[in-house]
C-alpha positions as CSV (number, residue, x, y, z in Angstrom):
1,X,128.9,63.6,220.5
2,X,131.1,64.2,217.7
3,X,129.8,65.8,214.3
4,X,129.9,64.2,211.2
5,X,130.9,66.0,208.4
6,X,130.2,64.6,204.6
7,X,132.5,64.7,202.0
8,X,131.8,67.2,199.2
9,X,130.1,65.9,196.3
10,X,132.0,66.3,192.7
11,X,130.6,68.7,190.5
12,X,129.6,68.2,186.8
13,X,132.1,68.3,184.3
14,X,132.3,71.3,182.2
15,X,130.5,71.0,179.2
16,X,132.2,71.6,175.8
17,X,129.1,72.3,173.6
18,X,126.3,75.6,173.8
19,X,122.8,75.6,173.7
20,X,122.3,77.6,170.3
21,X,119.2,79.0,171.2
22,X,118.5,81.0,168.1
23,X,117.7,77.1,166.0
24,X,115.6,76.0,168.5
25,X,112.2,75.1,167.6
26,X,109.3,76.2,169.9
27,X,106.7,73.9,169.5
28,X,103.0,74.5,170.0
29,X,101.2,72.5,172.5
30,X,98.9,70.5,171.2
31,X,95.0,71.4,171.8
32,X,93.0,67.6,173.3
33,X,90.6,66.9,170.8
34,X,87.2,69.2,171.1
35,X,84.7,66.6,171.4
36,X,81.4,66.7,168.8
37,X,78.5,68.2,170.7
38,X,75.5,66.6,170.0
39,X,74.0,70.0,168.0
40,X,77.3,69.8,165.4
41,X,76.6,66.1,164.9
42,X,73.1,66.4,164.3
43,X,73.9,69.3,161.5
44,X,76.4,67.0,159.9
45,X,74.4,64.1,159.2
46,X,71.3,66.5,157.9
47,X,73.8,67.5,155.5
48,X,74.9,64.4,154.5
49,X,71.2,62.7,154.4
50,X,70.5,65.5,152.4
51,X,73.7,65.3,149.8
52,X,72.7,61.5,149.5
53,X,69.3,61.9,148.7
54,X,69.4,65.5,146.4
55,X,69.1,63.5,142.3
56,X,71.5,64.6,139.6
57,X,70.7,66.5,137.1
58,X,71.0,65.6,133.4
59,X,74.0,68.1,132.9
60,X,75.6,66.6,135.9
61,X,75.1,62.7,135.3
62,X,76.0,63.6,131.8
63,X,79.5,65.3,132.8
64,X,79.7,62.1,135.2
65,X,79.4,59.7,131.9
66,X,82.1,61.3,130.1
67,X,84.3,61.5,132.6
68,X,84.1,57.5,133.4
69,X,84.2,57.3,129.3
70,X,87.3,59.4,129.0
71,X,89.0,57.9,131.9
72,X,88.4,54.0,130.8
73,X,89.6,55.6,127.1
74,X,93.1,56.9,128.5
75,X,93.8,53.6,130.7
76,X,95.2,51.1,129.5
77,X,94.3,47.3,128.8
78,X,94.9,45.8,131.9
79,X,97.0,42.1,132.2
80,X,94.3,40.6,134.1
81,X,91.1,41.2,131.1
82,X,90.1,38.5,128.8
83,X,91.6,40.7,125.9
84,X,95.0,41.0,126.8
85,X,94.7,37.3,127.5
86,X,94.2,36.5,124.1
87,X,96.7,38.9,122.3
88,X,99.3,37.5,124.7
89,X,98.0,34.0,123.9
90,X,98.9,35.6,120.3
91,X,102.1,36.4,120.8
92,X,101.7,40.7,121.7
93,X,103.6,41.9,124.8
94,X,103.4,44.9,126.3
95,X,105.1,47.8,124.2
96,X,105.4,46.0,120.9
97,X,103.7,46.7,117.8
98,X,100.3,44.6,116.5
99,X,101.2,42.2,113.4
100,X,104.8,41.8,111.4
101,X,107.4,43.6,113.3
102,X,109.3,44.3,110.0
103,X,106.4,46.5,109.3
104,X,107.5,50.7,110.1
105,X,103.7,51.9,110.2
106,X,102.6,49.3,112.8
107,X,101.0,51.0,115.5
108,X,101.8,50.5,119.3
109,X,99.2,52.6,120.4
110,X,95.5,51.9,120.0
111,X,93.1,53.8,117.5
112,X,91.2,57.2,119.5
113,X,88.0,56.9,119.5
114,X,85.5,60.2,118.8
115,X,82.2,60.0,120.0
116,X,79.7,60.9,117.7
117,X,76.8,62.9,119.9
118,X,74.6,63.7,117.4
119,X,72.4,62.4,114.7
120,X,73.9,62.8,111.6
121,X,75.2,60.5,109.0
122,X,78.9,59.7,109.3
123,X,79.6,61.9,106.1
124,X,77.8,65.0,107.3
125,X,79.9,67.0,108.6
126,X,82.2,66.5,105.5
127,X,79.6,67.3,103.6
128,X,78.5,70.8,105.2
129,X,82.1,71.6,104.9
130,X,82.3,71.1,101.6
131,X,79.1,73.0,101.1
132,X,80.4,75.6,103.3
133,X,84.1,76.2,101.6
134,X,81.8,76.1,98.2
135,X,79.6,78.9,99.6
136,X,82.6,80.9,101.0
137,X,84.6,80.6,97.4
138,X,81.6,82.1,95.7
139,X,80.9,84.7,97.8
140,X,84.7,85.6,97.0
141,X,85.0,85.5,93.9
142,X,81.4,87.4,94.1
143,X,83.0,90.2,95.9
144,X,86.2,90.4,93.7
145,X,84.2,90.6,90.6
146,X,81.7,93.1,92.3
147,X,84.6,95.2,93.2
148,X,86.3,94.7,89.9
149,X,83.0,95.9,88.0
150,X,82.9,99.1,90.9
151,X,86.7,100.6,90.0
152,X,85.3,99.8,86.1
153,X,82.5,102.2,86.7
154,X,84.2,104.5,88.3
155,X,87.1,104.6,85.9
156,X,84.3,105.3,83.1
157,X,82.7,107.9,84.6
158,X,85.5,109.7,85.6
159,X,86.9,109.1,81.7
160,X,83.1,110.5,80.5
161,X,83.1,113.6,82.9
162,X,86.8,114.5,81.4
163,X,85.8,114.5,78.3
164,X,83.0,116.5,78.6
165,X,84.7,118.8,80.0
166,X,87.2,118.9,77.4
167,X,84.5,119.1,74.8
168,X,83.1,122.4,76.3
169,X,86.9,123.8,76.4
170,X,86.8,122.9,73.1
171,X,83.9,125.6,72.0
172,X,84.8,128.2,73.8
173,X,88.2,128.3,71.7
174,X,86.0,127.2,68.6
175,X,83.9,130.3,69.4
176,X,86.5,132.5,70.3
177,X,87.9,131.8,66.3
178,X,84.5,132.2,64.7
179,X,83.2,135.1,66.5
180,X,86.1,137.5,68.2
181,X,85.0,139.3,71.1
182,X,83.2,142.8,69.9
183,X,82.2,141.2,66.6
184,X,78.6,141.2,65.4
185,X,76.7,138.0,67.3
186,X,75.2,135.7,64.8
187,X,72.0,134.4,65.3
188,X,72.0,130.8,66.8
189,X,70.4,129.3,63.8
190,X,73.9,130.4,61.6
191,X,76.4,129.4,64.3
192,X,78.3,126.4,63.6
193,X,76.9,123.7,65.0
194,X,79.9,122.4,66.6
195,X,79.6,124.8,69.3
196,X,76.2,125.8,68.9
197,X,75.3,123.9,72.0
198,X,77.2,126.4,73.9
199,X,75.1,129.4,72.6
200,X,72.0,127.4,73.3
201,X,73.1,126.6,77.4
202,X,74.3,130.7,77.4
203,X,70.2,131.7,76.3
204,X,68.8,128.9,78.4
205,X,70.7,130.1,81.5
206,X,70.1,133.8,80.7
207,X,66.4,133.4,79.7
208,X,65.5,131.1,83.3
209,X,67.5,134.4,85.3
210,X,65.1,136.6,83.1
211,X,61.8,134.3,84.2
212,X,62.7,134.5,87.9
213,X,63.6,138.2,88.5
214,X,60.4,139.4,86.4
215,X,58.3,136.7,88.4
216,X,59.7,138.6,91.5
217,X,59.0,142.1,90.0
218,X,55.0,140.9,89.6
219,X,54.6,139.5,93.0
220,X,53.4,143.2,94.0
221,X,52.0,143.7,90.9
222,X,47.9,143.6,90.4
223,X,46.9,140.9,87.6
224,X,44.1,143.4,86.2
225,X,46.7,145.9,85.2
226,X,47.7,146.1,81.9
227,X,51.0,147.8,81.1
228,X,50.8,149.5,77.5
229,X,54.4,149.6,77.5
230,X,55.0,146.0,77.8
231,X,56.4,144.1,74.9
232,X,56.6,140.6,73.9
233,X,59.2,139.4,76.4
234,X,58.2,141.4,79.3
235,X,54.9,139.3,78.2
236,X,56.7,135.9,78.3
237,X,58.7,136.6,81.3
238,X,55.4,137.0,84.1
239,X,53.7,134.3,81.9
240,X,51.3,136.3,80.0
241,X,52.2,134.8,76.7
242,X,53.5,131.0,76.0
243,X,57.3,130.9,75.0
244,X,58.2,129.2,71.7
245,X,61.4,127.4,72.0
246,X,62.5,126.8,68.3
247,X,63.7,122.9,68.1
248,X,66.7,122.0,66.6
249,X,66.8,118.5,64.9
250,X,70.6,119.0,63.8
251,X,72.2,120.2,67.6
252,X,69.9,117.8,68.8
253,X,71.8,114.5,66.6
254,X,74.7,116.1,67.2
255,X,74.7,116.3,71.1
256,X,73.8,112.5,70.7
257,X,76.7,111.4,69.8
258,X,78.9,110.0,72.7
259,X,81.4,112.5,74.3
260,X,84.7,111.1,72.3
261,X,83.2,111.0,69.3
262,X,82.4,115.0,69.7
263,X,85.7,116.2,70.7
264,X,87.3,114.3,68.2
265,X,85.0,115.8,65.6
266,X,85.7,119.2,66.9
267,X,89.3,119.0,67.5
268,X,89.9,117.8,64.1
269,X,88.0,121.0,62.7
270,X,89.8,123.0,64.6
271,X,93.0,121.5,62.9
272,X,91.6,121.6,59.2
273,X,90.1,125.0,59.1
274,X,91.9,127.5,62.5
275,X,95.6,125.2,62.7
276,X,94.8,124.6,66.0
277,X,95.7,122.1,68.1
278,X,93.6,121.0,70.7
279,X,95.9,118.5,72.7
280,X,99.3,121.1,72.0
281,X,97.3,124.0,72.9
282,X,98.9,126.0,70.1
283,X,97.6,127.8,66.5
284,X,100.0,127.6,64.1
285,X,101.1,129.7,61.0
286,X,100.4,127.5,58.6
287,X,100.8,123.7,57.8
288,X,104.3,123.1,57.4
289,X,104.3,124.4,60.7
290,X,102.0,122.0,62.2
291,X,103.5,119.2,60.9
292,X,107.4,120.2,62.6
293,X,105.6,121.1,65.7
294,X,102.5,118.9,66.5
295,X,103.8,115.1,67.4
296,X,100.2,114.0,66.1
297,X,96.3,114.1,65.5
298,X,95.1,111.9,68.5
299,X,95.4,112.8,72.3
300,X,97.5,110.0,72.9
301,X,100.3,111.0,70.7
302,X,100.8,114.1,73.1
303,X,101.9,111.8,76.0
């Protein structure tokens, strides 16, 4: 029997393009649907019986009301309403301006509208601002006036303590004139009452020092004793005897006086009678000196 042989088959044609397998896309198979067992169902209508029948609260439906008012605010008229009907009826489209379009301040938007939530007048609020800008004005001007009177009072009382202190300068050179060191010491009653107050503070300080150290010496000392050696101000001193302070009417008016008033008084003695100048800080030879080398009589002429 004789063998058939088939003819080859033709083999594919050589392909000009290549797979580019780096773009490919490797897609996930898809997972079938997991059916709802009958426990995931039952969970998810409890939740939604129970989201349908929990009420709002009044924050809630009130945050619900303004939205629905804000968001019928910002829509606009629609073509199908009854108003829109009648503007067109009136001659409005859509984008144009209400009344005379030769008028430049027509408006083609609608007024906004502010909701008034609570339960004042309309005019309220104007008027607590108006109170308010009132109140805040006078409390400034309050302040500026309180801090205007405050550098006033300090200036003064920083003028008042300079003074003072010039004043006592003042006697100490009136004192050094009128009573040298190592000359006889006058008694207070005969010193010049322009710097008499000086003497008086000096015996006031020295005769409190006196009180306290003798007070101190008769802590240890027996009240029975009598000392036959003890004089009057030994007797004064621990208290035995009252101290007479003599007063003096004329230091007394004179101290009165306010503090310019006093230096001016004593610088202008110490002018007349020593040709000393307070403000130059200078004694002079005689007059005709003075006058070529002192500008003036008042402090400010020494500027």
């Amino acid at each position: 029997m004789a063998e058939t042989i088939s003819p080859p088959r033709p083999s594919a044609p050589p392909s000009d393009e290549v797979d580019d397998y780096m773009s490919m896309i490797i897609t996930e198979p898809t997972k079938p649907l997991e059916k709802e067992t009958f426990t995931q169902r039952r969970i998810r209508k409890q939740r939604e019986a129970e989201a349908k029948s929990h009420p709002k609260s009044k924050a809630e439906l009130a945050a619900a009301a303004d939205a629905a008012r804000d968001d019928a605010l910002s829509t606009a008229l629609p073509n199908d309403s009854k108003g829109f009907r009648m503007m067109a009826k009136l001659g409005f489209r859509p984008g144009s301006t209400l009344g005379a379009s030769s008028n430049p301040n027509a408006r083609t938007e609608p007024l906004a509208i502010t909701v008034k939530e609570d339960r004042g007048g309309v005019g309220l609020e104007n008027e607590k601002k108006r109170k308010f800008r009132a109140e805040a004005g006078g409390v400034g001007k309050k302040q500026k006036a309180e801090e205007v009177d405050y550098r006033e009072r300090v200036r003064r009382e920083r003028e008042e303590k300079r003074i003072e202190a010039l004043f006592w300068g003042a006697m100490r050179v009136l004192e050094g004139f009128e009573q040298p060191g190592g000359g006889e010491k006058l008694p207070t009653k005969k010193v010049n009452v322009l710097w008499r107050g000086l003497v008086r503070e000096r015996e006031e300080r020295e005769r409190e020092r006196r009180m306290r150290y003798d007070l101190h010496q008769s802590l240890s000392r027996n009240a029975a004793y009598e000392d036959p050696e003890e004089d009057e101000h030994d007797r004064q001193a621990l208290g035995n005897e009252e101290q007479d302070v003599e007063e003096d009417e004329e230091l007394k008016q004179f101290l009165a006086l306010e503090g310019k008033e006093r230096l001016n008084d004593l610088a202008l003695y110490l002018r007349e009678k020593h040709l000393y100048c307070l403000w130059c800080k200078t004694r002079y030879e005689d007059e005709e000196d003075m006058k070529e080398g002192c500008p003036g009589l008042e402090e400010d002429d020494h500027d």
